[in-house]
Residue frames as a rotation matrix with the C-alpha (Angstrom) as fourth column:
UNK 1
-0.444 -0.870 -0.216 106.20
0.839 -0.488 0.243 95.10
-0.317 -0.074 0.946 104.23
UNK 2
-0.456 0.416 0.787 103.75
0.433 -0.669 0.604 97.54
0.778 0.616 0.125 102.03
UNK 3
0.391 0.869 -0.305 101.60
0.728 -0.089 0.680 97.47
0.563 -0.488 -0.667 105.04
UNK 4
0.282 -0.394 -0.875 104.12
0.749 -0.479 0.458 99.59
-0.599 -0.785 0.160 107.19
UNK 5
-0.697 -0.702 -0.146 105.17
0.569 -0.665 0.484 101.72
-0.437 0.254 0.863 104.68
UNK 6
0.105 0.936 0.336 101.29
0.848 -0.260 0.461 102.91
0.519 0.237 -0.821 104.18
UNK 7
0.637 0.196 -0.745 100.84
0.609 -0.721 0.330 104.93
-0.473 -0.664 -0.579 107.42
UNK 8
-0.317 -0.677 -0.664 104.37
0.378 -0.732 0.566 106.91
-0.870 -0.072 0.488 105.97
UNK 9
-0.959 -0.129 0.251 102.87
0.282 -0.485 0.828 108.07
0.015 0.865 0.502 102.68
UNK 10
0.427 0.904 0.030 99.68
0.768 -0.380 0.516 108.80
0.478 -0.197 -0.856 103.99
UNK 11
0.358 -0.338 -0.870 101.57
0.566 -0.663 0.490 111.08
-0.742 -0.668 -0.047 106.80
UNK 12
-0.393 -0.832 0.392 103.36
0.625 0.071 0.777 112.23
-0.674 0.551 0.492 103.75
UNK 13
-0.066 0.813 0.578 100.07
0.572 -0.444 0.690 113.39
0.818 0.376 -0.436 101.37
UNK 14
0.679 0.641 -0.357 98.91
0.734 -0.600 0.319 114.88
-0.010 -0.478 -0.878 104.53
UNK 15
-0.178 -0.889 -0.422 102.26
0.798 -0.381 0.466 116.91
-0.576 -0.253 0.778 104.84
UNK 16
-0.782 -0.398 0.480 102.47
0.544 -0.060 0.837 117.69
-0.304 0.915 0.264 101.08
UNK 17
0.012 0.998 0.065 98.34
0.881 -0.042 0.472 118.55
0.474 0.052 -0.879 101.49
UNK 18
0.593 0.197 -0.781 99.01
0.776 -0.399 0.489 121.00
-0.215 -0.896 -0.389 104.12
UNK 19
-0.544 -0.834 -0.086 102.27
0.606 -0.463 0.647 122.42
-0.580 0.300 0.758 102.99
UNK 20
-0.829 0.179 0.530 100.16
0.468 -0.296 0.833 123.28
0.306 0.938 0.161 99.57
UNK 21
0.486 0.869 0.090 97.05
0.838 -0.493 0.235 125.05
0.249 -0.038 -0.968 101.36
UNK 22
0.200 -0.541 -0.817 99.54
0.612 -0.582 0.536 127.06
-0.766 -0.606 0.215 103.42
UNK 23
-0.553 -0.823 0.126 101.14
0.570 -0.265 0.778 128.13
-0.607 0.502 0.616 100.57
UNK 24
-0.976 0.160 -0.149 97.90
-0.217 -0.624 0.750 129.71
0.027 0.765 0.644 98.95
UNK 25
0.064 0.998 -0.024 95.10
-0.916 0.049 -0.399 128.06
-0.397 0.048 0.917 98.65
UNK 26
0.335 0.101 0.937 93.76
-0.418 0.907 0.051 124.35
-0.845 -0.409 0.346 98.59
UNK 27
0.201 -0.230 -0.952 95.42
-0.977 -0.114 -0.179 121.83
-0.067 0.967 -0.248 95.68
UNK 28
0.969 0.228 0.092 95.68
-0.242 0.950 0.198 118.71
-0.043 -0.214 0.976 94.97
UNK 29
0.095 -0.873 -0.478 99.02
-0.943 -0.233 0.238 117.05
-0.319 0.428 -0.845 95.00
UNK 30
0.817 0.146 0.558 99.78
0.026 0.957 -0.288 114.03
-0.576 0.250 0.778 92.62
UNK 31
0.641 -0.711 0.288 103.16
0.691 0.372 -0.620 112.86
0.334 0.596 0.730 91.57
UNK 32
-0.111 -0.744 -0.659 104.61
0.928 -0.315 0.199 115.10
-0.355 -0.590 0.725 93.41
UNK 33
-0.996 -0.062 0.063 103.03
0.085 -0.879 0.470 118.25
0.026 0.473 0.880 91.41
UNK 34
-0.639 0.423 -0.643 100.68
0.469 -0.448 -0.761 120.43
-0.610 -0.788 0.087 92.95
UNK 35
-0.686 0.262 0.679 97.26
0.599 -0.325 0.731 121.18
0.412 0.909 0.066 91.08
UNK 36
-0.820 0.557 0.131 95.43
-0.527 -0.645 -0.553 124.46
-0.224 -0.523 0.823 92.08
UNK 37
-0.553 0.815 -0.174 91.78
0.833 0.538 -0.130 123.84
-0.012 -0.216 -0.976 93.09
UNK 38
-0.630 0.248 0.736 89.40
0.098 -0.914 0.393 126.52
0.770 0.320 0.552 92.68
UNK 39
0.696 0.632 -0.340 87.90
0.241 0.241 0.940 127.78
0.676 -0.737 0.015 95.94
UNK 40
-0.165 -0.761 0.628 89.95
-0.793 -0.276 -0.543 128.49
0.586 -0.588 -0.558 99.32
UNK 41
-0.758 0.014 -0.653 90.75
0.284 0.908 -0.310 126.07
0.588 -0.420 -0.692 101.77
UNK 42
0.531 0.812 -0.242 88.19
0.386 0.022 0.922 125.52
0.754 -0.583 -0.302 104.33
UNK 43
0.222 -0.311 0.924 88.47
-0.534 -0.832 -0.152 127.12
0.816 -0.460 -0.350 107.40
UNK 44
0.446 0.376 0.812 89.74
-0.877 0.004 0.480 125.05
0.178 -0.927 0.332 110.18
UNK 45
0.874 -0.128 -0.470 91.12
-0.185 0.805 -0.563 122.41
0.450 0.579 0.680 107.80
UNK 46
-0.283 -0.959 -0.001 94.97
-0.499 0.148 -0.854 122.38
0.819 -0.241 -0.521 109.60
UNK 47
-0.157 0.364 0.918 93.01
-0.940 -0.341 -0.026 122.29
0.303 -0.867 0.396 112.84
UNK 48
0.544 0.797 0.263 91.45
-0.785 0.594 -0.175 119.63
-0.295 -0.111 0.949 112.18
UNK 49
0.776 -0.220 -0.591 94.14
-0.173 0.828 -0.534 117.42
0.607 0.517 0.604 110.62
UNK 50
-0.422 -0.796 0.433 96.35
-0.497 -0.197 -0.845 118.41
0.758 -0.572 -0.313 113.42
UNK 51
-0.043 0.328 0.944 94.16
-0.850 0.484 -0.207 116.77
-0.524 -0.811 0.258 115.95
UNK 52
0.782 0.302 -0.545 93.48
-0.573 0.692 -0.439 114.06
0.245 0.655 0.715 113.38
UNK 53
0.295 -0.887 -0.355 97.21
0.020 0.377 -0.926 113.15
0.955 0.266 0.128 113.78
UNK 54
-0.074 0.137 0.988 97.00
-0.996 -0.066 -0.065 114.12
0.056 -0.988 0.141 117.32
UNK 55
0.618 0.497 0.609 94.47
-0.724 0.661 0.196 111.44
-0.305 -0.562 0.769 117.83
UNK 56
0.925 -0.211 -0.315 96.77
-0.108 0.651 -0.751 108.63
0.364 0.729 0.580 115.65
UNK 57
-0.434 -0.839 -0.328 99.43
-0.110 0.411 -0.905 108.84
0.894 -0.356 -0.271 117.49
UNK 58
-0.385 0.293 0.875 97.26
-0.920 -0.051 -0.388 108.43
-0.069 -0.955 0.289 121.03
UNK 59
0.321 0.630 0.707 96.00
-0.825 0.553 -0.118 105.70
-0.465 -0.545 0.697 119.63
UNK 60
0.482 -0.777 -0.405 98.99
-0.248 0.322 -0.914 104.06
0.840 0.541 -0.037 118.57
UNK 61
-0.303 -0.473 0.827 100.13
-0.659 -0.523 -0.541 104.63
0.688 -0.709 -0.153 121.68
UNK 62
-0.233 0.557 0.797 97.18
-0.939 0.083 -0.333 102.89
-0.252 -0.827 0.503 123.51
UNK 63
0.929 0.354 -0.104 96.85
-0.368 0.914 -0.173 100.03
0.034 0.199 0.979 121.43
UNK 64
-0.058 -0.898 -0.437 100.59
-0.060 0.440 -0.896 99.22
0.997 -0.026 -0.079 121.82
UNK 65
-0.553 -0.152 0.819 100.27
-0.675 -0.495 -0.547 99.85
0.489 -0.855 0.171 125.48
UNK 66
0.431 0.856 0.286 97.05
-0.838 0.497 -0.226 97.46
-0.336 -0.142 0.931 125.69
UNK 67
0.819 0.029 -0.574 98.48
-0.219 0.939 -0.265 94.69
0.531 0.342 0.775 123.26
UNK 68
-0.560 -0.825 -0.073 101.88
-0.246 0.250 -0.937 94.73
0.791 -0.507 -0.343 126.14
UNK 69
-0.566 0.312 0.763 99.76
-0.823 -0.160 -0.545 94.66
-0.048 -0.937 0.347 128.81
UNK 70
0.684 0.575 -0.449 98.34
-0.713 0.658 -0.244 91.57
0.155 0.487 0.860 127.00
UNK 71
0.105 -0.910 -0.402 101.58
-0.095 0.393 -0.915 90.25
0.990 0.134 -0.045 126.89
UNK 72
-0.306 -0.053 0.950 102.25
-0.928 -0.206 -0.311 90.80
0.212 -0.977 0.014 130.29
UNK 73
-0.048 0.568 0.822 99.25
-0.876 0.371 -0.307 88.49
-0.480 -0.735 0.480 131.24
UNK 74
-0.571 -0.554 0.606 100.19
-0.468 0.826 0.314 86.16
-0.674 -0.104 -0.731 129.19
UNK 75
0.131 0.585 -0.801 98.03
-0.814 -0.398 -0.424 86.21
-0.566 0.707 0.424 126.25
UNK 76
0.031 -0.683 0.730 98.23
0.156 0.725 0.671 83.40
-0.987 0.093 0.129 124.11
UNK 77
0.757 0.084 0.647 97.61
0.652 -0.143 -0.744 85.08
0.030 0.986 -0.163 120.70
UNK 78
0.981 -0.196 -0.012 100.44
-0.195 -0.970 -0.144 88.05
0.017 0.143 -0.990 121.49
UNK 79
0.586 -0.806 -0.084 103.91
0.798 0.591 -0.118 87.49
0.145 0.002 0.989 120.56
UNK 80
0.063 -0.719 -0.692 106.94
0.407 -0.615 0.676 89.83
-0.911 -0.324 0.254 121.46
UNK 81
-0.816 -0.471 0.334 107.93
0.536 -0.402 0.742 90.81
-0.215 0.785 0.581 118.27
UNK 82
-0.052 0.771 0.634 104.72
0.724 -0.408 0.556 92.05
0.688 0.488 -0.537 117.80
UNK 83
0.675 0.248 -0.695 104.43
0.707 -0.488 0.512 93.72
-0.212 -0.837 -0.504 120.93
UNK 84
-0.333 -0.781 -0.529 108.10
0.455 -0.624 0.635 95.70
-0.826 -0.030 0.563 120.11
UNK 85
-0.339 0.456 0.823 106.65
0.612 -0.557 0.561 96.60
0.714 0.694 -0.090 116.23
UNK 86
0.248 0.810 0.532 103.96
0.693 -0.532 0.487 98.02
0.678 0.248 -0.693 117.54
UNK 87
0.401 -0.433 -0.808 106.16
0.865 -0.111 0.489 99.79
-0.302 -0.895 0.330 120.62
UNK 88
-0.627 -0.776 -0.063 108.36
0.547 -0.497 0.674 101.25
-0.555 0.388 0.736 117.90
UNK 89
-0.433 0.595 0.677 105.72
0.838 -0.011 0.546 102.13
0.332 0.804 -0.493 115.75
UNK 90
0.500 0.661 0.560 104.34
0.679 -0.701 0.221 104.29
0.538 0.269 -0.799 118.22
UNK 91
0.133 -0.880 -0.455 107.68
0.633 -0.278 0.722 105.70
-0.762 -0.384 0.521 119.55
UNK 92
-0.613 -0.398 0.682 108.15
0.789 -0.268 0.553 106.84
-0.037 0.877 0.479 115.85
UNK 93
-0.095 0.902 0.420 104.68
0.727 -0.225 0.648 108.35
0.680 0.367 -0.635 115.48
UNK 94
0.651 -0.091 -0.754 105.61
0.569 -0.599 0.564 110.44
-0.503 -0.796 -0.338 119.18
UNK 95
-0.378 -0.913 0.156 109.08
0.640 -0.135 0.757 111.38
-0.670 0.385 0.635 117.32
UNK 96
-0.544 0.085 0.834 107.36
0.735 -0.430 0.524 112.57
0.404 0.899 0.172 114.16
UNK 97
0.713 0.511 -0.480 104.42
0.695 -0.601 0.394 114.50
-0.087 -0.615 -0.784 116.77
UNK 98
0.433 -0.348 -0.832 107.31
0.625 -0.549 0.555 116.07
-0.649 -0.760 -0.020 118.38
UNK 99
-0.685 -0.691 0.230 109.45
0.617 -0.383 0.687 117.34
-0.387 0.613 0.689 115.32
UNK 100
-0.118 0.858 0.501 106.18
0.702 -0.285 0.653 118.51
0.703 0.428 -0.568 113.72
UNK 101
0.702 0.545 -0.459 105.60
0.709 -0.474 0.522 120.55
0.067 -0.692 -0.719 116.83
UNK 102
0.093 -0.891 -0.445 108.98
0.795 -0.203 0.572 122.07
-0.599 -0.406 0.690 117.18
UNK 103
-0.824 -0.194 0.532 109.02
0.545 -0.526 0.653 122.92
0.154 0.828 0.539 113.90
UNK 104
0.233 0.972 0.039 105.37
0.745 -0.204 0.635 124.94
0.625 -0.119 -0.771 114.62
UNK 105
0.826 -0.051 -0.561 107.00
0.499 -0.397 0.770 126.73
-0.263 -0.916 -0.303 117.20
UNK 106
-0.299 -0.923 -0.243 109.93
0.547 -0.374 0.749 127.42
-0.782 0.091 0.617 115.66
UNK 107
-0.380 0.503 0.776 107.80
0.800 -0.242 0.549 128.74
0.464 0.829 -0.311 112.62
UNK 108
0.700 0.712 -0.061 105.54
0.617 -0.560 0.553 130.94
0.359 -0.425 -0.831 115.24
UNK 109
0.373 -0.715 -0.591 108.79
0.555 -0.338 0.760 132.21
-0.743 -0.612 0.271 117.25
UNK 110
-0.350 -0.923 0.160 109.76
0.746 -0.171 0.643 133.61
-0.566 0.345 0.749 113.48
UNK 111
-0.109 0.558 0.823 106.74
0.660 -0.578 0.479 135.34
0.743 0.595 -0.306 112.83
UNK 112
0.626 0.779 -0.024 106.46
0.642 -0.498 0.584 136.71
0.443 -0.381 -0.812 115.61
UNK 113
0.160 -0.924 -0.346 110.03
0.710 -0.136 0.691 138.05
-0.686 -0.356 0.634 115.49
UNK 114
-0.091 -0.154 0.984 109.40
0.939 -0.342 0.033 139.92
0.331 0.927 0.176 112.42
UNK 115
-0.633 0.002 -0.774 109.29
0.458 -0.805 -0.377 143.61
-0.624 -0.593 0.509 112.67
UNK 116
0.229 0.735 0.638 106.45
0.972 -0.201 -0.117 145.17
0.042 0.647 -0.761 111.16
């Protein structure tokens, strides 16, 4: 049960990680309070965890995709239930993508609505 509820507090730190460079400069965050770091963030550092998460859901994606297609042929180590987990698992991980993006866009659409 711990094991599934890993990936969501990692996704979580990264959030909480991100949220807290945006907001100023780089910081750690433990317990749920944010300690400044001395230094700016690195340059590229969203970039780079955006694709990061990119790639995690693609390959979520593909290894659910592969371990059905296992299924399919009749696999004897692959059971259904596993096959749906890991279905949903990366169904969720698309979901979260997409909201995450929206919200990006909907973030860009309001800066660039300001009037200067």
């Amino acid at each position: 049960m711990n094991a599934s509820i890993s990936p969501l507090n990692s996704a979580l730190q990264q959030l909480q990680s991100m949220a807290t460079q945006a907001a100023g400069g780089a910081g750690n965050v433990a317990g749920g309070s944010v300690v400044p770091e001395s230094g700016a963030a690195s340059a590229g550092s969203f970039a780079d965890a955006l694709k990061s998460s990119i790639d995690n859901i693609s390959g979520a994606q593909k290894s659910a995709m592969s371990e059905a297609h296992a299924f399919e042929i009749g696999a004897p180590n692959v059971s259904l239930n596993d096959v749906m987990v890991d279905m949903q698992k990366a169904n969720v991980g698309l979901q979260f993508g997409l909201q995450v993006r929206n919200k990006l866009v909907s973030a860009y659409n309001d800066i660039m609505n300001i009037s200067v």
